[in-house]
MOPAC internal coordinates of N, CA, C and O (Angstrom, degrees):
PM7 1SCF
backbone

  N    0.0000 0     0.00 0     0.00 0    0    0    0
  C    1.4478 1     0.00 0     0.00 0    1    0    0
  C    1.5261 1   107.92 1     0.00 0    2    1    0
  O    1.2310 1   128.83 1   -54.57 1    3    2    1
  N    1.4148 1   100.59 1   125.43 1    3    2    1
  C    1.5584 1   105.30 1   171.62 1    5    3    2
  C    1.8704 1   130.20 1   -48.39 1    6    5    3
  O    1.2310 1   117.02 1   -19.33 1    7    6    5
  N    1.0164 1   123.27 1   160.67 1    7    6    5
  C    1.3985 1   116.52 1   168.47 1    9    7    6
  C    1.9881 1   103.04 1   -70.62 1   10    9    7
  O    1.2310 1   119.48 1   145.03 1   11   10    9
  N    1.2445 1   118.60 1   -34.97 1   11   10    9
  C    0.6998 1   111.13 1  -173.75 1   13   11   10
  C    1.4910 1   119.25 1   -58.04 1   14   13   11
  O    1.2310 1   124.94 1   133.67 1   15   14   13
  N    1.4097 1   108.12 1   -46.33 1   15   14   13
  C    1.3354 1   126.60 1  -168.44 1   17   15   14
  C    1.3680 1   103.00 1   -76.58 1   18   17   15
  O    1.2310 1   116.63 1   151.63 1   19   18   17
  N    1.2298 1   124.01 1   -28.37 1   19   18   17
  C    1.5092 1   126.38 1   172.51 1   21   19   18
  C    1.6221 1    99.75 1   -55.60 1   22   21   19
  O    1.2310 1   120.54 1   123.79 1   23   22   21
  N    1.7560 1   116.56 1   -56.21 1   23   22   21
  C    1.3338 1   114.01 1  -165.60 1   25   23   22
  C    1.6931 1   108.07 1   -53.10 1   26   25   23
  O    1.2310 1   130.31 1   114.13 1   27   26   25
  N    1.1552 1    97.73 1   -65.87 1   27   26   25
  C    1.3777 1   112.88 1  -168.45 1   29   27   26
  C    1.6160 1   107.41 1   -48.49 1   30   29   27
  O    1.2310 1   112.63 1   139.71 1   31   30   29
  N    2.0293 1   131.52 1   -40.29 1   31   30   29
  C    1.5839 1   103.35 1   164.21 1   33   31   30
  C    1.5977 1   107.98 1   -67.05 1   34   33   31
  O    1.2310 1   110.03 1   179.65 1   35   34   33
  N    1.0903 1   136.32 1    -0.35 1   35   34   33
  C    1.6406 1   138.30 1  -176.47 1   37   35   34
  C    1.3496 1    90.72 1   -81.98 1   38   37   35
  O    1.2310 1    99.39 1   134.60 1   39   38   37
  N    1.1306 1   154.74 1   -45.40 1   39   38   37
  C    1.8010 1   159.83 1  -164.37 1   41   39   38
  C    1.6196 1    91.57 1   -82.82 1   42   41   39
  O    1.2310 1   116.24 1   124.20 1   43   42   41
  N    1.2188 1   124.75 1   -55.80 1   43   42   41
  C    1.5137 1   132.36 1  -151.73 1   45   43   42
  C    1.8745 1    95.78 1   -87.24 1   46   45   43
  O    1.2310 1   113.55 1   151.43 1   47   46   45
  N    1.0690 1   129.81 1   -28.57 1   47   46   45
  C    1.6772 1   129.80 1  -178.97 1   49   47   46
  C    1.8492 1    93.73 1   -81.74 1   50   49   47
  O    1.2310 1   116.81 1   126.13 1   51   50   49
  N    1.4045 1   123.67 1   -53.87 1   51   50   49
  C    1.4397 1   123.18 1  -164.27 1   53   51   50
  C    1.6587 1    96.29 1   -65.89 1   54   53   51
  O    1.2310 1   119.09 1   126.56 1   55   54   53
  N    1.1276 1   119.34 1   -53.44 1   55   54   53
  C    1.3573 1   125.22 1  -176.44 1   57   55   54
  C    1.8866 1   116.40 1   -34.11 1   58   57   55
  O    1.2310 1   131.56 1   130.14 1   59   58   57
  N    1.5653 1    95.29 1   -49.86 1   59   58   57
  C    1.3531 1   110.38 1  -171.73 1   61   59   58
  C    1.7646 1    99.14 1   -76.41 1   62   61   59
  O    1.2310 1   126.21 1   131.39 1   63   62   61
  N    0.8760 1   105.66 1   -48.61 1   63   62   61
  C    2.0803 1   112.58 1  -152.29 1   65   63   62
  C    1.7683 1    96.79 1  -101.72 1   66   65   63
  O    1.2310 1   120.24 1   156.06 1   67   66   65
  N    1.6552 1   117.14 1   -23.94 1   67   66   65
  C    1.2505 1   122.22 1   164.96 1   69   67   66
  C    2.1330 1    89.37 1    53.48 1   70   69   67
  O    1.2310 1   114.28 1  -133.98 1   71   70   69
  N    1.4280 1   128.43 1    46.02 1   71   70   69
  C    0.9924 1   124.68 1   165.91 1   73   71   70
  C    1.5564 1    94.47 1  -107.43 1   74   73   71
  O    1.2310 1   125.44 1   -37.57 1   75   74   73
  N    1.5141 1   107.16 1   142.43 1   75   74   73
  C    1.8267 1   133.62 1   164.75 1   77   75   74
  C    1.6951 1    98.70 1   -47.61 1   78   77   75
  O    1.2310 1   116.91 1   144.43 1   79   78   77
  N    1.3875 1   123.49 1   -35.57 1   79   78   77
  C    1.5810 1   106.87 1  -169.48 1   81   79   78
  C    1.5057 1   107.52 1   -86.79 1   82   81   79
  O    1.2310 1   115.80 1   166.15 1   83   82   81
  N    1.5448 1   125.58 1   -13.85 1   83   82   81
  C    1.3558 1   136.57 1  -168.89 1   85   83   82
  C    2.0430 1   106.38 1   -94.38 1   86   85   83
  O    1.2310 1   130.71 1  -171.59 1   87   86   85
  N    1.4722 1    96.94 1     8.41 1   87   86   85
  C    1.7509 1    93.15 1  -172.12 1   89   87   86
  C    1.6958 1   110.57 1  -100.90 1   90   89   87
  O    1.2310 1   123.03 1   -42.89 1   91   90   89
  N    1.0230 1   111.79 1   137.11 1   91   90   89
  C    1.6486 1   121.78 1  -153.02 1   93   91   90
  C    1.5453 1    78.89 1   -63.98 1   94   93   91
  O    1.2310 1   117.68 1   -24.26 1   95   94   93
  N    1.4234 1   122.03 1   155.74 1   95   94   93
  C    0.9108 1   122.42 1   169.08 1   97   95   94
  C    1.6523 1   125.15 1   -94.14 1   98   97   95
  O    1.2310 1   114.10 1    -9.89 1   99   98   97
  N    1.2621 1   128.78 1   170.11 1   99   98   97
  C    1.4216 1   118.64 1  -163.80 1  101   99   98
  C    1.5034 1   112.36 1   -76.16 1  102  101   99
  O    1.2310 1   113.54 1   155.34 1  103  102  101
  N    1.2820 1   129.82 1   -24.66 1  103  102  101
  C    1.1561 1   141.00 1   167.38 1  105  103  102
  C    2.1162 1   108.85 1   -55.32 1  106  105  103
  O    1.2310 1   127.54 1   130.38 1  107  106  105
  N    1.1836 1   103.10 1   -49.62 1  107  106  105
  C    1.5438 1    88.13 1   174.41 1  109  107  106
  C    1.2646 1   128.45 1   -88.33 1  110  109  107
  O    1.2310 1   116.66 1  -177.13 1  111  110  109
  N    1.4276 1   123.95 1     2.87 1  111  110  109
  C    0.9928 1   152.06 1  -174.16 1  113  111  110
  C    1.6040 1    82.09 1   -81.87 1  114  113  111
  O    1.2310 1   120.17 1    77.76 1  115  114  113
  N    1.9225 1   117.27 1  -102.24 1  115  114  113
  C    1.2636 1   106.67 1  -156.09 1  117  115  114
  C    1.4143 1   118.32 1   -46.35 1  118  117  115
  O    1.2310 1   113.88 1   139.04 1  119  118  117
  N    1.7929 1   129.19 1   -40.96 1  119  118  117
  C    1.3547 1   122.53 1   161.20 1  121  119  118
  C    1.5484 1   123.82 1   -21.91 1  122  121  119
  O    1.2310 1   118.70 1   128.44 1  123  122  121
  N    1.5098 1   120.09 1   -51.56 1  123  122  121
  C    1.3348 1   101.07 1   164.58 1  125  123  122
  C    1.5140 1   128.81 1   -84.55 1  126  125  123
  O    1.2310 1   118.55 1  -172.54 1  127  126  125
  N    0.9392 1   120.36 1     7.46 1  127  126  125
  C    1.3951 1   131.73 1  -158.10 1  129  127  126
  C    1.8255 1    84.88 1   -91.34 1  130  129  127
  O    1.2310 1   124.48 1   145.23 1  131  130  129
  N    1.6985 1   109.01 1   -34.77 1  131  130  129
  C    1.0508 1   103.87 1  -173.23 1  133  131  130
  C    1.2326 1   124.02 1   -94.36 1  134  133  131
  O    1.2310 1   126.85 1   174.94 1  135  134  133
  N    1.2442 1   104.42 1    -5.06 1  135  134  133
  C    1.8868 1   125.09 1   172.91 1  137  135  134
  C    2.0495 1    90.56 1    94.44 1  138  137  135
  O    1.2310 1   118.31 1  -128.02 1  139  138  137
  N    1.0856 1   120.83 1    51.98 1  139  138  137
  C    1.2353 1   111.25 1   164.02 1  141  139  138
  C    1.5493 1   107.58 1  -113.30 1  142  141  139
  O    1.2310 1   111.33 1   -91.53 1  143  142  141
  N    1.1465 1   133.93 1    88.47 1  143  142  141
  C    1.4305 1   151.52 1  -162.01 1  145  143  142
  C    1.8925 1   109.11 1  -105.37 1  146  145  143
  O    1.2310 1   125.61 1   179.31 1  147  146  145
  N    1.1835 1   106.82 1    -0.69 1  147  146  145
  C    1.1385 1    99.60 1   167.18 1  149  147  146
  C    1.5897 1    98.80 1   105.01 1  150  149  147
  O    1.2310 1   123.32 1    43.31 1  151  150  149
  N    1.3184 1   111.25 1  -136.69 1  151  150  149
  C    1.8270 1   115.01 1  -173.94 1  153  151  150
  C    1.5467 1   111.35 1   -91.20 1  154  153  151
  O    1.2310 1   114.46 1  -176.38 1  155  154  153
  N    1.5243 1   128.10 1     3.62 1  155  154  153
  C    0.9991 1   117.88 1   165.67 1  157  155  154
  C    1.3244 1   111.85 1  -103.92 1  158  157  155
  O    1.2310 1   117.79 1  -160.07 1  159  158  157
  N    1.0395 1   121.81 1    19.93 1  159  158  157
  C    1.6222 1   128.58 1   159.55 1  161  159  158
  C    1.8757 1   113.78 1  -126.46 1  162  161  159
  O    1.2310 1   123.01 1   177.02 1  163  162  161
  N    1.4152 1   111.83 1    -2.98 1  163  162  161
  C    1.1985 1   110.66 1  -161.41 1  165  163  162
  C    0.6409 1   153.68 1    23.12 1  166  165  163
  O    1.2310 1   130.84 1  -142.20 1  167  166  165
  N    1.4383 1    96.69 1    37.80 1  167  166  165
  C    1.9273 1   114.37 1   141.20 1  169  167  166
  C    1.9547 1   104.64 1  -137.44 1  170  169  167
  O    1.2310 1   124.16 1   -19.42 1  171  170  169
  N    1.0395 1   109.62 1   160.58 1  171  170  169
  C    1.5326 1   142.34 1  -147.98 1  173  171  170
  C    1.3375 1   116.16 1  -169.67 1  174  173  171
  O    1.2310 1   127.26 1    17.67 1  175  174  173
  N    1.3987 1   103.63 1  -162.33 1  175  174  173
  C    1.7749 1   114.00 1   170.30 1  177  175  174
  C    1.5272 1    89.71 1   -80.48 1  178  177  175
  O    1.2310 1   111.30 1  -167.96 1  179  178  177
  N    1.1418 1   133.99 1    12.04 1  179  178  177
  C    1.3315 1   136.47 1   167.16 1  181  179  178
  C    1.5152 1   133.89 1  -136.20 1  182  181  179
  O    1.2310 1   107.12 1   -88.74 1  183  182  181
  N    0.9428 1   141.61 1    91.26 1  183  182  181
  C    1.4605 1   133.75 1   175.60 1  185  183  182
  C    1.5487 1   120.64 1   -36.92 1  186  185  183
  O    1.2310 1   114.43 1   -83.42 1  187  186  185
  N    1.2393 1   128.16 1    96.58 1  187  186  185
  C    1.3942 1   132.60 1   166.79 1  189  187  186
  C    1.2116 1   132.73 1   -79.32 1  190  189  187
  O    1.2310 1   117.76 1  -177.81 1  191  190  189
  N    1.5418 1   121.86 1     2.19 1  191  190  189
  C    1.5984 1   135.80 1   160.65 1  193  191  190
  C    1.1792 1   125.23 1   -39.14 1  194  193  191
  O    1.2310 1   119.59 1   139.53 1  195  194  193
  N    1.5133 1   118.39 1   -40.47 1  195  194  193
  C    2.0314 1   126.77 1   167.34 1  197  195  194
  C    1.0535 1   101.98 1   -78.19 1  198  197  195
  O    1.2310 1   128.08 1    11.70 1  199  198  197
  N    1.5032 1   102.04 1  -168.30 1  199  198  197
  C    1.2108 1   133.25 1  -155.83 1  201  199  198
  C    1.8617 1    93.21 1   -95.10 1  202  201  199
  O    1.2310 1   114.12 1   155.80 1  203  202  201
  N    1.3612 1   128.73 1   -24.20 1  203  202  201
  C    0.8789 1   123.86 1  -178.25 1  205  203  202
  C    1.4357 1   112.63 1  -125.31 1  206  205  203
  O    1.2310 1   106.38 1    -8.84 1  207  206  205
  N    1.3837 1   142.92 1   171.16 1  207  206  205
  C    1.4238 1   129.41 1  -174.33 1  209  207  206
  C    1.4641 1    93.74 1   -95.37 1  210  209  207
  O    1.2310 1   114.32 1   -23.03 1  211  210  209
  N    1.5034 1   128.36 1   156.97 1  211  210  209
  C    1.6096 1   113.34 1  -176.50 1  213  211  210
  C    2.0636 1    75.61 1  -142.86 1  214  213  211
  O    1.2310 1   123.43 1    -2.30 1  215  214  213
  N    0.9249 1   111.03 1   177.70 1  215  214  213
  C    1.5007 1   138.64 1   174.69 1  217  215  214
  C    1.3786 1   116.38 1   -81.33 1  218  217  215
  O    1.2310 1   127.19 1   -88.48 1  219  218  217
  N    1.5469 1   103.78 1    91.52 1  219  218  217
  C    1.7647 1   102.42 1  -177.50 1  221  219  218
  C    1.5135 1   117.24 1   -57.98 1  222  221  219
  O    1.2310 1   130.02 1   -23.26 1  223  222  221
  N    1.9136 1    98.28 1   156.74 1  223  222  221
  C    1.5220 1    93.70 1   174.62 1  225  223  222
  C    1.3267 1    93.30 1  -100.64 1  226  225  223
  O    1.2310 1   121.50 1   -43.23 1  227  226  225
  N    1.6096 1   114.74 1   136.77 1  227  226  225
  C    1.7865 1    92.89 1  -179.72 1  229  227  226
  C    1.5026 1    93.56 1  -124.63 1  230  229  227
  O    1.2310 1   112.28 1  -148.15 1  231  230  229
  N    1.2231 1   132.17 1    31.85 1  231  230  229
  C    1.2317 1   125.69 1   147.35 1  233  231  230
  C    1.8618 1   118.02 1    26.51 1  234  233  231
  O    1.2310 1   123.99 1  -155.46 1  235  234  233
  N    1.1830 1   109.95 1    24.54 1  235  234  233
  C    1.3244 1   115.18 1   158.21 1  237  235  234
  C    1.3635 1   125.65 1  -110.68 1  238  237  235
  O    1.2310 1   120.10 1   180.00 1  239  238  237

């Protein structure tokens, strides 16, 4: 599952139940804002550009 798709049921659970623990948090929010979706953009909480996945710095 994408980051994206993670965000977006995080928007769609708070929306419904409007509970503080169900609200996407701000970190996956700007990640997509920035197009970091995980391995179909290759980059994530991981960089997928090599040959191996390594641990992005996302300095946001």
């Amino acid at each position: 599952v994408g980051i994206d798709t993670l965000y977006r049921v995080a928007e769609i659970m708070f929306e419904e139940y409007r509970e503080p623990r169900f609200a996407p948090p701000p970190l996956l929010k700007r990640m997509v804002q920035l197009g970091y979706f995980g391995r179909k953009s290759g980059r994530g909480f991981y960089d997928y550009t090599g040959e191996k996945p390594v641990p992005a710095r996302l300095g946001i």
